[in-house]
N, C-alpha and C positions, 0 to 999 in steps of 0.2 A: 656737225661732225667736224673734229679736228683732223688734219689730213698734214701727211708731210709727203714728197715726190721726190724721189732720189735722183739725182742728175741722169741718169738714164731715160729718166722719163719728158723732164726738161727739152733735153736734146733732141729728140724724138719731135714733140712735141713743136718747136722752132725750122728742126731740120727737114721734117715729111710734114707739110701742109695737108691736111684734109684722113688724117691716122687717128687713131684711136687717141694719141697723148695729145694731141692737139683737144680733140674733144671734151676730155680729162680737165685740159687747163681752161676750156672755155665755162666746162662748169663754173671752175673756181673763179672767173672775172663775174661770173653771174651771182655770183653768193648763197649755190647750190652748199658748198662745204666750205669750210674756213679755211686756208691754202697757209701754210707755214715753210720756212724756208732757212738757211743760215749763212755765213758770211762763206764757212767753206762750199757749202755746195753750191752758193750761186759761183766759187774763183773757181772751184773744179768745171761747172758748167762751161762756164768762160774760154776756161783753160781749153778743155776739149771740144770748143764752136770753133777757136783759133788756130789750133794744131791739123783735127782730124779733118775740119770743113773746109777751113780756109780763109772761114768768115776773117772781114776787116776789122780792124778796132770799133767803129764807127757802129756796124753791124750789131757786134757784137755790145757792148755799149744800148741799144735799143732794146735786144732782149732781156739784157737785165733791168733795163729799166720798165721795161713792160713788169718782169716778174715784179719787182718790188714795191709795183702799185696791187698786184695782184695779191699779196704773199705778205705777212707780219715777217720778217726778217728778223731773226736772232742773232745773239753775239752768244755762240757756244763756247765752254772752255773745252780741250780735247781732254779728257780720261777715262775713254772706254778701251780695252784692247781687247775688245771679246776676238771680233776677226780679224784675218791676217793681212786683209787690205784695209790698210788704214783711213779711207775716204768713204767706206762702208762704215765702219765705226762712228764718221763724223754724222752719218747718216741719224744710226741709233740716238745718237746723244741731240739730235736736234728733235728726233720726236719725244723723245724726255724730259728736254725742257720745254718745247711747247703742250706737253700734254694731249696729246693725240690719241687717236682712237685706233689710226693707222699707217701706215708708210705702204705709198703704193712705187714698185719696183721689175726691173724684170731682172734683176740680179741674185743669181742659180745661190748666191752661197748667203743672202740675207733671205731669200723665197726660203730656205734650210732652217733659218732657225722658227720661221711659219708664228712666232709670237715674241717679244723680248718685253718686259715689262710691262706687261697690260696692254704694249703695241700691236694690234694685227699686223700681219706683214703678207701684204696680199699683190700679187699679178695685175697689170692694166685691164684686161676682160674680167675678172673679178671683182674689181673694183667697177669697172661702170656697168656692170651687173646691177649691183649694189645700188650707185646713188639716179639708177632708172627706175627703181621698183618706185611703184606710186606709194 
């Protein structure tokens, strides 16, 4: 299963040890799912460990290096304008070129559109729903 994780899940994920998106991303070190990633979402990640957290350069710096062992990293071009947050849209277009099955999210206005080209677009609980079932 190809899989993309919207910086919300990321942060999560880095920011609350022992939470649902941590477990999400340990799948993916374990090669439960194929884990896909892009240049904007890991600088949004970034952006928002260094602003909202506090996190140091240094810190931050580690998590993306973790992801990028974890994660095929893409070089997206931006031209989606479906939605009106433009960092959602970089979302979309990274599970489009990596060809994904789904983007796991807990963002109210990509959960809305629930499918964008063949993408599922599904919740953290729904998703490790998902890749528990034997």
């Amino acid at each position: 299963m190809r899989v993309v994780f919207d910086t919300n899940v990321f942060i999560s994920a880095f920011a609350i040890p022992g939470g649902h998106a941590e477990e999400a991303y340990l799948h993916a070190g374990r090669g439960t799912f194929d884990l896909f990633s892009s240049v904007s979402i890991l600088t949004e990640t970034a952006n928002t460990l260094r602003t909202k957290f506090e996190w140091s350069d240094e810190r931050v710096r580690r998590a993306l290096r973790s992801i990028s062992k974890t994660a095929t990293v893409l070089r997206t071009r931006p031209h989606l304008h479906i939605l009106k947050d433009e960092p959602d849209n970089r979302i979309l277009e990274c599970a489009l070129l990596a060809k994904a099955d789904c983007i796991v999210t807990g963002d109210r206005h990509l959960l809305a559109l629930t499918r964008h080209g063949g993408v599922l677009i599904l919740t953290l609980p729904h998703f490790l729903d998902l890749i528990r079932r034997p």
